[in-house]
C-alpha positions in Angstrom: 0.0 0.0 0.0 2.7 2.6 0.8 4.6 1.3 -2.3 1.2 2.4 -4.1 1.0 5.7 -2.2 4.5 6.9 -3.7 3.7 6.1 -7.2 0.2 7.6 -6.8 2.3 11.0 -5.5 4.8 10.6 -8.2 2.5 10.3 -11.1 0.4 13.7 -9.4 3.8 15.5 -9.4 3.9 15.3 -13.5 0.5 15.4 -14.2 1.3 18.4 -11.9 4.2 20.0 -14.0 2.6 19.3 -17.4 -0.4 21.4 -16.1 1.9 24.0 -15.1 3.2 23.4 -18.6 -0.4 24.0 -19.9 -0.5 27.0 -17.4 2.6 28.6 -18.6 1.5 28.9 -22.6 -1.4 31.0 -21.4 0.9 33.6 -19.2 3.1 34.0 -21.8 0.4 35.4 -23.9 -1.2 37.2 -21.3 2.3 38.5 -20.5 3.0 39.4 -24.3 0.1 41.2 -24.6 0.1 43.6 -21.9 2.9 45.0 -22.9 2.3 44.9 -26.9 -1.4 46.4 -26.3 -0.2 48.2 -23.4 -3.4 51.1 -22.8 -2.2 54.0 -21.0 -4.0 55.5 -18.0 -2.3 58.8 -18.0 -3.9 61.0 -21.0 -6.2 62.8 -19.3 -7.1 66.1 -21.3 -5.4 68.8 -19.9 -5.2 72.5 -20.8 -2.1 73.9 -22.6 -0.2 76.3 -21.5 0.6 79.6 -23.1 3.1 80.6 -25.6 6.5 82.6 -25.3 8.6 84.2 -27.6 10.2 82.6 -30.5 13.7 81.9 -30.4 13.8 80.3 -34.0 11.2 80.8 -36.6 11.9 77.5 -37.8 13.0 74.0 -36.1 14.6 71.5 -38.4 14.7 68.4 -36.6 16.6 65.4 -38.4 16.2 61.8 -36.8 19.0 59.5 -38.3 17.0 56.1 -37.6 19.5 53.9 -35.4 22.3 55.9 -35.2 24.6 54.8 -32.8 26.9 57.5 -30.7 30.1 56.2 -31.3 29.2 56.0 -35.5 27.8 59.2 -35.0 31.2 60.7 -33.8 32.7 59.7 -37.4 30.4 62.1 -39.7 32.4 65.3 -40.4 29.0 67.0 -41.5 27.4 66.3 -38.1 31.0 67.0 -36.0 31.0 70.1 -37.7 27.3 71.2 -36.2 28.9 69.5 -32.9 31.7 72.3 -33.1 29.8 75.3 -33.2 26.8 73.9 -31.5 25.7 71.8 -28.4 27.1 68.1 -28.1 25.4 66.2 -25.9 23.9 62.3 -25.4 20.7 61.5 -24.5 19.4 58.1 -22.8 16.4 56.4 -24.6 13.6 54.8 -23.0 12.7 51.2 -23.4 11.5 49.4 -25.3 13.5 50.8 -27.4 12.1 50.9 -30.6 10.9 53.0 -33.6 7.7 53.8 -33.3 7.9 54.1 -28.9 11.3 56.1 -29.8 9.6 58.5 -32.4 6.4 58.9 -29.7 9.2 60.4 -27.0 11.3 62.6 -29.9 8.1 64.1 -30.7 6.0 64.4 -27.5 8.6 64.2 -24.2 6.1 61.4 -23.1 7.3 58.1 -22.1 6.4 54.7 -23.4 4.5 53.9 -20.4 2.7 57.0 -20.6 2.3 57.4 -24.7 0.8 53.7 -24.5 3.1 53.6 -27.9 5.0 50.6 -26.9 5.8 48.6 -30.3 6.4 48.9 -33.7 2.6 47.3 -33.8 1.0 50.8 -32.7 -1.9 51.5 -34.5 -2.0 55.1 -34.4 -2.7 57.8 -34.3 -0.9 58.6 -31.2 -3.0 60.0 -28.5 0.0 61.5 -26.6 -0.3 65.4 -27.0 2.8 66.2 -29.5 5.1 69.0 -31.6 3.3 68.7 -34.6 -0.1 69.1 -32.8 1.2 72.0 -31.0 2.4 73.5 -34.0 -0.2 73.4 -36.5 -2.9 74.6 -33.6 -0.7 77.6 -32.9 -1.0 78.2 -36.8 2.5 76.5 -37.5 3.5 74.2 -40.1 4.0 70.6 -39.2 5.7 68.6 -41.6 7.2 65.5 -41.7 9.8 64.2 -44.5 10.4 60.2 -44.6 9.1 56.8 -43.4 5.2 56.0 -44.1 5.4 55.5 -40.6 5.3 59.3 -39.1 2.3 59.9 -41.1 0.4 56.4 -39.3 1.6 57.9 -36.0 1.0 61.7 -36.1 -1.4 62.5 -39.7 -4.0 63.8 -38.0 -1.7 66.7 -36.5 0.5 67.3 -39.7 0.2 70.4 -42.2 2.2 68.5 -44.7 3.3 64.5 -44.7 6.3 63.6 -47.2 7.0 60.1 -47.5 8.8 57.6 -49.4 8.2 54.5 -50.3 10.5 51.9 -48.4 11.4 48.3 -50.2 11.9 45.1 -48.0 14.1 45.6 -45.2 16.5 43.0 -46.2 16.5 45.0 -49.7 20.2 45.6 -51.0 22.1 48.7 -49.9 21.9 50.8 -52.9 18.0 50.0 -52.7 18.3 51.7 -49.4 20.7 54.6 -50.5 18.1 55.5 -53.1 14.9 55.7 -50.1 17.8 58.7 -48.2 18.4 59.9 -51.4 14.6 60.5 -52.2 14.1 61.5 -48.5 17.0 64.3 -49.0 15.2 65.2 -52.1 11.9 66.2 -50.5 13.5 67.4 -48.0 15.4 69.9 -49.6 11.8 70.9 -51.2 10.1 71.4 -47.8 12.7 73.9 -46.6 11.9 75.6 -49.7 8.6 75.6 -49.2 8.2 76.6 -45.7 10.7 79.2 -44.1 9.0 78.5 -40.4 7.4 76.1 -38.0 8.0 72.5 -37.3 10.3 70.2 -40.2 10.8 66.7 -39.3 13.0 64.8 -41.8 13.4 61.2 -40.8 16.5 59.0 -42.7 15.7 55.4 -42.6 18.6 53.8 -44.4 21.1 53.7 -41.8 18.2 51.6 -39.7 18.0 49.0 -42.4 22.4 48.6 -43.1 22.3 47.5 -39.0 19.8 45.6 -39.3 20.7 43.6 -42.3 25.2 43.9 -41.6 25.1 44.6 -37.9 25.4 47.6 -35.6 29.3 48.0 -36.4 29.3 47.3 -39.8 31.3 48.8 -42.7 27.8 49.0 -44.7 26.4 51.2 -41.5 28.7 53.6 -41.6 28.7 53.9 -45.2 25.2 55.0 -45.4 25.5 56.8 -42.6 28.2 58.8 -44.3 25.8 59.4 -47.2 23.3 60.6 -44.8 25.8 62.9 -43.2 26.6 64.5 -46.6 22.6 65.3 -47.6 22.8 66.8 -43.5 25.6 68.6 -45.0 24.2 69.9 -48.1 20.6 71.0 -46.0 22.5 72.7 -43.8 23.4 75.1 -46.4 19.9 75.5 -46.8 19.1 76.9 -43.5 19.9 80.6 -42.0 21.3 80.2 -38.3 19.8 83.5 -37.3 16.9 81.9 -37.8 16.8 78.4 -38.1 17.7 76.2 -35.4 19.3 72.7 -36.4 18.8 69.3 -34.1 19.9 66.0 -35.4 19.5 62.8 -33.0 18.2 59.3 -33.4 15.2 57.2 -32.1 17.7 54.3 -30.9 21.0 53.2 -31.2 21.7 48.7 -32.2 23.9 46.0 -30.6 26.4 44.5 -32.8 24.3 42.5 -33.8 22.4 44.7 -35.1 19.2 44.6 -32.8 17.7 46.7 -30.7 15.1 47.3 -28.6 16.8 46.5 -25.2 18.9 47.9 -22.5 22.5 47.8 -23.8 24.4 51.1 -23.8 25.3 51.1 -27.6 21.1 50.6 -28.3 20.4 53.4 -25.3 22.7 56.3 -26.1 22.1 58.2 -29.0 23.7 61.7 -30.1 22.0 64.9 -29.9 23.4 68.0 -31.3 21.7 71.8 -32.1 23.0 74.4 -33.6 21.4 78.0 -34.1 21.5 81.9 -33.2 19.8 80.9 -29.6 21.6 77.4 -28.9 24.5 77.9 -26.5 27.7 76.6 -27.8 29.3 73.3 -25.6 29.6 69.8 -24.6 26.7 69.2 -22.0 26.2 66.2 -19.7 23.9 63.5 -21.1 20.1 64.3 -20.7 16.9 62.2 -21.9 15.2 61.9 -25.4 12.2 63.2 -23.4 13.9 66.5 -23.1 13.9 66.9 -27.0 9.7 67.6 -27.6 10.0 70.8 -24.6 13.2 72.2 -25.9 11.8 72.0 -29.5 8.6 74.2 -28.2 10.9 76.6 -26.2 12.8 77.2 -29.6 9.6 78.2 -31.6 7.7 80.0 -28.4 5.0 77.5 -28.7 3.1 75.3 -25.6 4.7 72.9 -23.8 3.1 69.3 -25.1 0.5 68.8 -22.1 1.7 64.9 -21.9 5.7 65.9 -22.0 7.7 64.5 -19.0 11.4 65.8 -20.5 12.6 69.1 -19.7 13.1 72.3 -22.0 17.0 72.1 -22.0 17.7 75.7 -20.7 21.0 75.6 -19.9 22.0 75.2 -24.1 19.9 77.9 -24.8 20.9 81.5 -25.3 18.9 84.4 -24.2 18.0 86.8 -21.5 17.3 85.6 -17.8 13.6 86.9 -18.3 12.9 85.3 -21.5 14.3 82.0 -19.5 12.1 82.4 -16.7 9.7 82.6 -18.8 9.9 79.7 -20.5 10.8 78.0 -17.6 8.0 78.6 -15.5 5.6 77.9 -18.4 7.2 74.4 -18.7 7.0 74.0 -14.7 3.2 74.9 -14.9 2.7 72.6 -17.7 4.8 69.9 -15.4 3.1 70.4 -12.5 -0.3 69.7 -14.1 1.0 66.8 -15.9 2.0 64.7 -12.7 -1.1 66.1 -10.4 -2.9 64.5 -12.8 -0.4 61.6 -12.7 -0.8 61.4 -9.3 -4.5 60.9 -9.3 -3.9 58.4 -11.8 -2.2 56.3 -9.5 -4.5 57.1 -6.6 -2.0 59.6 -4.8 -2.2 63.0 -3.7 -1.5 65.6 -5.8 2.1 67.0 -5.1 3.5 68.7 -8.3 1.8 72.3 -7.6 3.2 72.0 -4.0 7.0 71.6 -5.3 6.3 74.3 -7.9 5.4 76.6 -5.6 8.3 76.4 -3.7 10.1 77.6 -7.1 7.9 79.4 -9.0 9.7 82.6 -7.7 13.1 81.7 -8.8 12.1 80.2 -11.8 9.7 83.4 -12.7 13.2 85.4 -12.5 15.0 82.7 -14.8 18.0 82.0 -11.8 20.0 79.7 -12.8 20.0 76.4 -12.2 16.1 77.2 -10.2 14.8 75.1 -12.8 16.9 72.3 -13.0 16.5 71.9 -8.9 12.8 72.0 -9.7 12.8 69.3 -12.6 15.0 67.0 -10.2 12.6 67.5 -7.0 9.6 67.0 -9.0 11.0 63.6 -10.7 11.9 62.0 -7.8 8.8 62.7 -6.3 6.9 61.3 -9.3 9.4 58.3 -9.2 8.5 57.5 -5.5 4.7 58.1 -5.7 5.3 55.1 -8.7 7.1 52.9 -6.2 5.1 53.7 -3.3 2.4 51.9 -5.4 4.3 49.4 -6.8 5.2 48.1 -3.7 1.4 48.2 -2.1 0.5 46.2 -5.1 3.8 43.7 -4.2 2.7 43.4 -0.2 -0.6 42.1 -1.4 0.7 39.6 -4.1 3.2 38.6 -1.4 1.1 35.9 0.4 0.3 34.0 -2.6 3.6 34.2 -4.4 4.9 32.4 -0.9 1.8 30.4 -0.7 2.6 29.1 -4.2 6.7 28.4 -3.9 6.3 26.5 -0.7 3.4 24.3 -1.1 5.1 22.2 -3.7 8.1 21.8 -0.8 5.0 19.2 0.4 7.0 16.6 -2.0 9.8 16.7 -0.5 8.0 15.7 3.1 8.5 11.7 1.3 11.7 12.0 1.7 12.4 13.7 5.0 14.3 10.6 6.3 16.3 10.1 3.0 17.1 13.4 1.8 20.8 12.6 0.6 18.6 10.0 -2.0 17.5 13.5 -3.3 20.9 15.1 -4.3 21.4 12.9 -7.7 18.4 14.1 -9.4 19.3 17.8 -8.0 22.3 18.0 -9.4 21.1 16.5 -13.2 18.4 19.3 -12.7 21.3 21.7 -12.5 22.9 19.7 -15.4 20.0 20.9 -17.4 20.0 25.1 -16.5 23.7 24.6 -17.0 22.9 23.0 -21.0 20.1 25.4 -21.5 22.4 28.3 -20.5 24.9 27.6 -22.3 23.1 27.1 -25.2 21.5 30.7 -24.6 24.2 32.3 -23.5 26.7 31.1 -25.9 25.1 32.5 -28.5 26.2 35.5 -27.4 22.4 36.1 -26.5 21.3 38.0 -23.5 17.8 39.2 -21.9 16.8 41.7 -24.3 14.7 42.4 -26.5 17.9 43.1 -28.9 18.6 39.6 -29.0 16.6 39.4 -32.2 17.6 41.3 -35.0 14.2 41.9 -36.9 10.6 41.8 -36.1 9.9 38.5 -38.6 12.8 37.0 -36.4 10.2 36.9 -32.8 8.7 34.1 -33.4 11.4 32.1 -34.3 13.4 33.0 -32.0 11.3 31.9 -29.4 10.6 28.2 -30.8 13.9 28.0 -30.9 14.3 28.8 -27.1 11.5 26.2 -27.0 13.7 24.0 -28.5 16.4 24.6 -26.2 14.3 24.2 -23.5 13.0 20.6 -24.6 16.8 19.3 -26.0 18.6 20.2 -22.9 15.4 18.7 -20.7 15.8 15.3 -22.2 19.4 15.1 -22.5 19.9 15.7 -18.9 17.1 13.4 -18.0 18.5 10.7 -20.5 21.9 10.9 -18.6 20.2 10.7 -15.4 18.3 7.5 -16.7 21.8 6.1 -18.0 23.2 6.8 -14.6 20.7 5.2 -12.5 20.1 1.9 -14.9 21.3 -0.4 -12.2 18.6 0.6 -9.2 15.7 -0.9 -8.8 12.7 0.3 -11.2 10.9 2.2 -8.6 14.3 3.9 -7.9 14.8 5.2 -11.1 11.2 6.1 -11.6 11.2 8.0 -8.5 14.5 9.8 -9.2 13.4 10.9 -12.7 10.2 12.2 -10.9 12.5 14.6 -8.3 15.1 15.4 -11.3 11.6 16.8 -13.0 10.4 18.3 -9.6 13.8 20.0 -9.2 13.8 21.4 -12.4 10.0 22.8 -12.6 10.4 23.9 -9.1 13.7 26.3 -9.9 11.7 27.7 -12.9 8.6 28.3 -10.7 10.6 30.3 -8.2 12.0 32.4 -10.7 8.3 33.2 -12.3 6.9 34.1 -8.6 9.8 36.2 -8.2 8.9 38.6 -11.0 4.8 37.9 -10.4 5.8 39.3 -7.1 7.6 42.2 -8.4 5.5 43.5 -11.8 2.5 40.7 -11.9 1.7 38.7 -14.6 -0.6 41.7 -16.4 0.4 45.4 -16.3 -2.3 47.6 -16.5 -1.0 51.0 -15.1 2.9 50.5 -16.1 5.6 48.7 -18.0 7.3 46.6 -16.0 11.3 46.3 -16.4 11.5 44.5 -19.7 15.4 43.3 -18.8 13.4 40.9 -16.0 10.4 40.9 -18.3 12.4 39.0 -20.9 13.7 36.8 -18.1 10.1 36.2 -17.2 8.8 35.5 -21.1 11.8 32.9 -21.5 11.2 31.5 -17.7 7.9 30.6 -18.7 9.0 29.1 -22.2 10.7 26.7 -20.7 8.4 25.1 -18.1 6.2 24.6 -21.2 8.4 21.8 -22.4 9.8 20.9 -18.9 6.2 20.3 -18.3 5.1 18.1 -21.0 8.1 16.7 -21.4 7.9 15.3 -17.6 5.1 12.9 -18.9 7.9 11.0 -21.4 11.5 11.5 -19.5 10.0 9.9 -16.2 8.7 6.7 -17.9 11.6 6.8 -20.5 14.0 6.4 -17.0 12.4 3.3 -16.5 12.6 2.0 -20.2 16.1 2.9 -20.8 17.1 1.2 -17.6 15.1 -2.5 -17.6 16.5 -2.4 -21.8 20.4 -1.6 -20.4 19.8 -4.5 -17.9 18.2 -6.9 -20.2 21.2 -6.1 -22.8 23.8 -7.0 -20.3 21.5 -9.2 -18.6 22.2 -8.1 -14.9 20.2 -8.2 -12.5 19.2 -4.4 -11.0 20.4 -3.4 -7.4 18.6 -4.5 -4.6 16.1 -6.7 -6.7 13.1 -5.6 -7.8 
């Protein structure tokens, strides 16, 4: 009877782990789509604030799709603007992408407050933006280049200019010829319209890292040729009136991907140059910052939705104008994360800092408004925690609930626990294989780790695939080690190696269902431990199911060893 007892607990434990196997399929689709159809909570309509006076008539803002910094300090057109202009980096948010990355160049809201979270958004965006801003204040709002700033922002532009893009794994002269075409009607648009708001997007230099790699020969080629058209625009433009900004949305690994957290896909250059833009090499700031600095060029509002900064200290003009403009940005701030706040079911506590500044920033003291910025961000950072971690306290009990009750297994062998270290170390044997396998591919928890959209879903199965190969090839070598116990003995130790293996994966899902959940509704979790999370949950799908076959396989492979050599098992049967 007790003999019956184990196996009746042994055969629960995998029906067990192929239901969490079951289990796991539909989290990572409820996991993937919280964040690809991501909703946000924070675009309340708010009221603008009011205009200042111009700096610029006319804003040409140039995004150089993928640029990298360091490729970016190898264009003599561009280190020329760097020379008698402002040099600076700024950090990108995640995920870094196109479409999120063009949502923060163009409205200073982040991706968790945009809701523009993929390449996938069907716009348009509902963020409040520059080329909203613009054409309500009577501006024009153009944009010059991909098909994919008119999907985002067409409602809000005077004029969209684009051009036709081939396949992206289209030659590089196929690609030459799309910057070519975008320098083309580019150079019209400046013709055509001496003020206002010019986007001009290049797209090549995107594709040549995609298709030869972040690094590549073929990158910086195109991105040469794109420097020379920046070059030959430039010529176009009248710096006592014009204000120049090149940048990029996002920088790419190696590789070539992006998306992630590496430094290479996060940094990205920004440079200005113009009659009002303070001459220097600045500290890094944020690609949030670009949107208010943009408005505070042209004198126009403050995007309601912006969470960057108007970057004061690279612009040049009188104390007054600059506490001006940096009190209308504080108000516009301030009623930005009051109603941010409410969002998250806080106090309000943005007009409170504000007021504490609002004198020195009204006189444009500098520095006031760079105290202000920082006060106010940390604030809004710890009213984000402060929520996070009510939500953690509560999923606390059943994240503990759930990694100890499977410990229950382990209560059969409470007097022989040493029988338990054999299958424990085989269930490392197989996160040491998986690993390895993951890792040594050079792969790490990013979303950079695949190079091009079409690439996801492959590159998952394959993960699948790793999951399952190193799985059974541990558990075969734990079968061919035990062939000479007894049946029940190998049977039960295949069962633990299982156990062991499922269990180690569970902990690591509860561990990040304690931290972000297994839906995000009011944020975007951090996708470095989301990735972890998505490929955690990958595995235990074939670790699961896989549990029904390498168990009873133990057995098979040890009574056909035994009969080949025909030896009798240890201990008898």
């Amino acid at each position: 009877m007790a003999r019956a007892a184990k196996i009746l607990i042994l055969v629960l434990i995998l029906l067990l782990l192929a239901g969490a196997g079951y289990a796991s399929q539909k989290l990572t689709l409820i996991g993937w789509n919280s964040v690809v159809e991501y909703k946000s909570q924070y675009l309340a309509q708010l009221p603008r604030g009011s205009s200042s006076e111009p700096l610029a008539l006319r804003v040409v803002l140039i995004v150089v799709d993928g640029l990298r910094l360091d490729v970016s300090r190898k264009l003599p057109n561009l280190n020329e603007l760097r020379k008698d202009g402002a040099d600076l980096a700024v950090k990108v948010g995640q995920p870094s992408l196109s479409y999120p990355g063009w949502t923060v160049i163009s409205s200073g809201a982040w991706q968790e407050i945009s809701g523009v979270t993929t390449n996938w958004y069907k716009g348009p965006v509902q963020a409040d933006n520059l080329f909203k801003v613009a054409s309500d204040s009577g501006l024009p709002a153009v944009a010059i280049g991909s098909p994919g700033w008119k999907k985002l922002f067409g409602p809000y532009l005077t004029e969209a200019m684009t051009v036709e893009e081939p396949p992206e794994e289209a030659p590089p002269e196929e690609w030459a010829k799309v910057d070519e075409e975008t320098y083309r009607l580019a150079s019209e648009a400046l013709d055509k319209f001496s003020s206002g708001f010019i986007l001009i997007h290049f797209v090549g230099t995107d594709a040549m890292a995609h298709n030869y790699g972040g690094a590549s020969r073929e990158l910086l080629d195109e991105a040469l040729r794109v420097d020379g058209f920046i070059g030959k625009l430039v010529q176009k433009l009248d710096f006592e009136k014009d204000v120049i900004i090149v940048t990029a949305d996002h920088g790419h690994i190696d590789r070539g991907g992006h998306g992630g957290w590496e430094e290479v896909v996060l940094k990205v250059p920004l440079v200005l140059k113009g009659k009002p833009i303070r001459k220097g090499l600045y500290t890094e700031q944020t690609q949030a910052d670009i949107a208010p600095t943009v408005a505070a060029l042209l004198g126009i509002p403050y995007p309601v939705h912006s969470q960057g900064r108007p970057l004061l200290e690279l612009i040049e003009a009188s104390a007054e104008i600059k506490g001006r403009k940096g009190l209308n940005a504080a108000l516009q701030l301030a009623g930005f994360y009051d109603s941010y706040a409410k969002a998250l079911g806080s106090s309000p506590f943005a007009s409170g800092i504000l007021s504490k500044y609002r004198e020195k920033l009204a006189s444009g003291e500098e520095g006031s408004f760079e105290q202000f910025y920082r006060e106010l961000q940390a604030k809004a950072a710890a009213v984000r925690s402060a929520r996070l971690w009510r939500e953690r306290l509560a999923r606390l009990p059943i994240a503990l609930l759930l990694a100890l009750v499977p410990l229950l297994y382990l209560l059969n062998y409470r007097k022989r626990l040493r029988s338990l270290l054999i299958p424990l170390a085989f269930a490392l044997l197989y996160f040491a294989f998986y690993n390895a396998l993951f890792f040594g591919r050079g792969y790490n928890w990013s979303l950079s780790a695949f190079n091009t959209e079409a690439q996801i879903k492959a590159f998952f199965n394959e993960r699948l695939l790793d999951a399952a190969i190193s799985f059974v090839v541990a558990g075969l070598l734990l079968a061919l080690f035990s062939w000479k116990k007894p049946v029940f003995e190998a049977f039960e130790r295949a069962v633990s190696y299982a156990f062991f293996t499922g269990y180690w994966i569970l902990l690591q899902v509860l561990a990040f269902y304690w931290l972000y959940n297994y839906r995000f509704s009011w944020y975007i979790p951090d996708l470095k431990l989301g990735f972890k999370y998505y490929l955690d949950l990958l595995q235990m799908v074939p670790v699961g199911f896989l549990s029904l076959i390498v168990a009873p396989l133990a057995i098979l492979i040890g009574m056909g060893i035994r009969r080949w050599r025909k030896i009798p098992a240890e201990g008898g049967g």
